[in-house]
N, C-alpha and C positions, 0 to 999 in steps of 0.2 A: 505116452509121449516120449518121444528120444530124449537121448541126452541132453542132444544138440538145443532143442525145443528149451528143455527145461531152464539152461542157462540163458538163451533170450530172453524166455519170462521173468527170470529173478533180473535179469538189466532193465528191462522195464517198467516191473515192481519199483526197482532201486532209484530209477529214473524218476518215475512217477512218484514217488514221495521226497526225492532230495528238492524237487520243485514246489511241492506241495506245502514242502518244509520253509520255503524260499520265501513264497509268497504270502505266507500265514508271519514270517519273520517281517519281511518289508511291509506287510500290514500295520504287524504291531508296532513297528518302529516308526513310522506317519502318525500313527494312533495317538502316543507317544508325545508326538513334535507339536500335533494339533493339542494336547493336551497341555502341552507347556505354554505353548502362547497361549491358549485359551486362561490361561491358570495364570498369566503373569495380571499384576495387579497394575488396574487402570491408573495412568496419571493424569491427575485435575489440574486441569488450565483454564486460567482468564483471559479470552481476547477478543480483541478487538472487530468489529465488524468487517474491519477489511480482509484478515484473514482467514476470517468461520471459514468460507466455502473451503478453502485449502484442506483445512482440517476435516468435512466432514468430507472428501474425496473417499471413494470406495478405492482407492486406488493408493491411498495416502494411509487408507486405515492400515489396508492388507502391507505396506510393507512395514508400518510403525510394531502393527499387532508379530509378524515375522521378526522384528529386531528385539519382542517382546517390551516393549515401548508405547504400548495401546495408551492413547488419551479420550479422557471424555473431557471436551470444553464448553464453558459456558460464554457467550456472547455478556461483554458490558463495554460500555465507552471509556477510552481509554483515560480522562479525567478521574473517572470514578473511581479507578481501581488502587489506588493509594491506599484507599480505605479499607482494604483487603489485608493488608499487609496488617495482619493481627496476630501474637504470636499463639501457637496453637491451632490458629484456625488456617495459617496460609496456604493459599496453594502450592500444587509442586511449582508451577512455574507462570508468569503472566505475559504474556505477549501484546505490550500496548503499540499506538500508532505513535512514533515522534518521540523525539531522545529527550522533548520536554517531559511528557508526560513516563517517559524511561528512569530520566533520571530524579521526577518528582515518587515515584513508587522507591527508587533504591536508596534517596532520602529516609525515605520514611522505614525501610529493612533498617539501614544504619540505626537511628532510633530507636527502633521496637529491640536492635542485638537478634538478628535475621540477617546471617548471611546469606549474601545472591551473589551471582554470578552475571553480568549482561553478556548479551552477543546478540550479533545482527544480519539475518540469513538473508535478508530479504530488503531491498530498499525501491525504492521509485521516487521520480523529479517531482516540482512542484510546476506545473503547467497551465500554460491558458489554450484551453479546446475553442477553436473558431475557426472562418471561413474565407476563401479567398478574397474575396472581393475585401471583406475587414483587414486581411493583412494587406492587401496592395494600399487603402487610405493609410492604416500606420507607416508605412513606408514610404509614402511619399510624403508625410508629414512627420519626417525625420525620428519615430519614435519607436520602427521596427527595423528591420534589415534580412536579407535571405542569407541564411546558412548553408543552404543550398535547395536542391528541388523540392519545393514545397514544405521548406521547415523554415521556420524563421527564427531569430534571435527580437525581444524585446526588449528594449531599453526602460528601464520600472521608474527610472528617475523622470524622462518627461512623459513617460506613461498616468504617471501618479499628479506630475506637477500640471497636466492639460485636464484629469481627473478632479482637482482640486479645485481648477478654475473655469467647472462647471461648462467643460467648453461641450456643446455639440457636434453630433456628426454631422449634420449637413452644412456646420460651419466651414468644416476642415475642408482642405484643399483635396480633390480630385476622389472628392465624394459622390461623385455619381451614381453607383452602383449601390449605393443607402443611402441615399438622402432622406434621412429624418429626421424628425425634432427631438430624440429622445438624446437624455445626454450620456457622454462616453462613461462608460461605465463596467466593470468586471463584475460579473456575476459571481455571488457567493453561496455558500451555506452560513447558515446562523453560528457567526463566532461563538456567542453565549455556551453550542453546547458543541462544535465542530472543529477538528483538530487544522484540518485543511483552513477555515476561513482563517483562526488564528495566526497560522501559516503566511495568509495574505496580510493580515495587520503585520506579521514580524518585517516580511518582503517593504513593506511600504513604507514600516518606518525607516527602514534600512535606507530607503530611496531618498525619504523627506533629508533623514538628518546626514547621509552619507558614510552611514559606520551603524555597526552593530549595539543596541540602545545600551548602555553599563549601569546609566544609574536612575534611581525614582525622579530626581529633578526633571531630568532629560525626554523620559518617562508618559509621565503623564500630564503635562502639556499636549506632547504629540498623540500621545491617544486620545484626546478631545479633539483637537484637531481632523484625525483619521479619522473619526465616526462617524464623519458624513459619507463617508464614502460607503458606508453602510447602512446606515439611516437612508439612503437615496437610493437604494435599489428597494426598496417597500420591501414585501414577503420576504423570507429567508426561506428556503426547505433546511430542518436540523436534524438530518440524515445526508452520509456521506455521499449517497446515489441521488438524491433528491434535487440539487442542480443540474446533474451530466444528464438526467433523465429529459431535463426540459429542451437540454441542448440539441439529446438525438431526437427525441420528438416532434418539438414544435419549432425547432430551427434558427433562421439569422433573426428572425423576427422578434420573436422570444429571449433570444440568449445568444448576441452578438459577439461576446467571448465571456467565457465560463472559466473559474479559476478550478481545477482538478487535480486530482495524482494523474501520473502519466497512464500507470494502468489501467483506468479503468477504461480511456479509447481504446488502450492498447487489445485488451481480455475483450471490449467488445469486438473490435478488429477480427479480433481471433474467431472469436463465437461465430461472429457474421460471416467471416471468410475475405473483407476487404468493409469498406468505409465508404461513405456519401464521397462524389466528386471534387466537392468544393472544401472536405472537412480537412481542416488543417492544425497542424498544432504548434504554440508560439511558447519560447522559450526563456522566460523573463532572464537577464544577463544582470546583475546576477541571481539564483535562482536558489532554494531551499531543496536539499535531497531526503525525503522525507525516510528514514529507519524505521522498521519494523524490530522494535527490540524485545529479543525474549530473556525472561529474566527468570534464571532458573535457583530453585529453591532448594533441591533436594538433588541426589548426586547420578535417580536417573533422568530430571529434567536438564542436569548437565549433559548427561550422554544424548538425550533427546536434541539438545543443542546441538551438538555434534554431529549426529545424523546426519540434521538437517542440512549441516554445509557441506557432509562428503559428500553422501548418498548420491549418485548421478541423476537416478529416475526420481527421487523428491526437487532434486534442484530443475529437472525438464518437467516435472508436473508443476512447479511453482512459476516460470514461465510459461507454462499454457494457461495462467492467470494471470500475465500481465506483469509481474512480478520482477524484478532484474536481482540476478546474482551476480556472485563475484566474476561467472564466465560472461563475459558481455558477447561474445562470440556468437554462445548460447542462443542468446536475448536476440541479438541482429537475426541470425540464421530461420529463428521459428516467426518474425514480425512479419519479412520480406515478403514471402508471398500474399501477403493481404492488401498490401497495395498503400500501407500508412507510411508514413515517412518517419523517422526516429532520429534525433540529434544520439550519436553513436556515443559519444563518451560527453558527459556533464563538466567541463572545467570553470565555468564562472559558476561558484558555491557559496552561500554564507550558511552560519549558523544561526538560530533563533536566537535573541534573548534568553537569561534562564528563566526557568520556570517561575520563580516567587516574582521577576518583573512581566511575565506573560500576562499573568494570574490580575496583576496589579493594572497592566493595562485592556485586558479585556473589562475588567472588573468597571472601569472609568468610562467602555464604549458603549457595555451592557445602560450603564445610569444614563448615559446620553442619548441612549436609543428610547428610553424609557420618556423620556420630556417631549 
């Protein structure tokens, strides 16, 4: 072999191993990365049914499990989780539905000497899902209003007070489109074990008394009162999908307006690509923004919190459930093409009651349901 020869070969000796070298290195260095997330240690979460699918996203794991922030969570109803708060035993973090049952859980940290942290990634409205022809009667019996193309504003105060006095549809003026005898009435879930129905008790007494309830006097009077309006719709479903199911299902007939989280027309919206023609969504004035609060325990369920509000691609997989973050932009930009209508920004808001008079007057609607 020539010289010349010889020197090629040693450059492609030299070649072929600095590569060799390269990709045996960039191997091990993956190897490595998969090892470390694999190797970080899972954090245990309690949440709520609205937000499992979120969590169990293959798309939600892979970037938690990349931030090494891997969770495994357990589904329980957001009432329940108070009882969790045990020390030694707590979770890194609980993520219930509603700042009631938020701040009945950070009560109880307080207590046991368990500090938590709250924060709120994630929120959506309290809505009534229904149909046009229903919002044209509310509106011409002065107790809806358009807010614009096929979204409406509800008035809760003579929504509740025509509600109380057992008025029918086919009483009301320019009912032709339902004339029936069933009477006006909002579909619920079972307050007893649903965070949304109690939502509707908080909205109504709001409506009856004009102000947010302060005290037991005030209290429970009006939750006697209110429980007919629960007592008269028969069945409850007490499961958070168990109303919106009857709605898309079996329609005006069945479920002439259904009280909801916004999301979950929204996320079906999504699913389906667009919505029934007639389905509309009505916007009680004033209305409850229901939080998703996570309440974190431990200082990576802090960071986990955190995540969740920078992270771009968690906050756009958390709106392809329906979900609203702090970018409403966001939220409009991915609804639009489905053809639903969305009130853009929430300004008529109340808060619930606190929790010990929630508690108090669910507790007074449950015994009244019971008779």
């Amino acid at each position: 072999m020539s010289k010349t020869g010889k020197v090629f070969l040693t450059l492609a000796l030299l070649a072929g191993f600095g590569a060799a070298l390269f990709f045996a290195l960039r191997g091990q260095k993956a190897a490595v990365a998969e090892l470390a997330i694999a190797s970080a240690t899972e954090l245990t979460g309690v949440v709520s049914l609205d937000v499992e699918p979120f969590f169990k996203d293959e798309r939600v794991r892979k970037i938690l499990a990349e931030n090494r922030l891997p969770v495994n969570v357990t589904r329980l109803g957001s009432r329940e989780m108070a009882a969790k708060v045990v020390p030694g035993q707590m979770p890194d973090f609980l993520f219930p539905s509603g700042v009631v049952a938020g701040n009945q859980i950070g009560d109880a940290a307080r207590k046991a000497g368990i500090s938590v942290v709250q924060s709120s990634p994630f929120h959506t409205p309290l809505v009534i899902a229904s149909w046009t022809p229903i919002a044209n009667i509310l509106v011409a019996n002065g107790m809806a209003k358009p807010l614009g193309e096929r979204i409406y504003g509800v008035d809760m105060a003579q929504l509740t007070a025509a509600m109380l006095a057992k008025k029918r549809w086919k009483d009301l003026k320019g009912s032709q489109a339902y004339d029936v005898g069933r009477s006006v009435l909002v579909s619920t879930t079972d307050v007893r074990r649903s965070n949304s129905a109690a939502m509707y008790l908080a909205l109504t007494s709001y409506a009856v008394q004009g102000d947010v309830v302060t005290d037991r006097a005030t209290a429970v009077p009006l939750a006697t009162k209110l429980a007919e309006l629960f007592k008269r719709q028969g069945y409850q479903e007490n499961y958070v999908n168990g109303n919106f199911d009857d709605y898309v299902a079996i329609g005006i007939g069945k479920t002439p307006m259904s009280f909801i989280y916004e999301y979950q027309l929204v996320s079906y919206a999504l699913e389906k690509k667009g919505v029934g023609a007639d389905m509309v969504l009505l916007y009680p004035q004033p209305t409850i923004v229901n939080k998703f609060v996570l309440i974190a325990a431990s200082e990576r369920a802090k960071a986990l919190a955190e995540l969740l509000v920078r992270n771009a691609d968690l906050q756009r997989i958390a709106v392809s459930y329906g979900l609203r973050v702090a970018d409403t932009g966001l939220f409009m930009q991915a609804v639009k093409p489905t053809g639903l209508a969305v009130e853009e920004r929430i300004t008529q808001v109340i808060d619930p009651p606190s929790f010990e008079l929630m508690a108090e007057m669910i507790e007074v609607v449950t015994k009244e349901m019971a008779q």
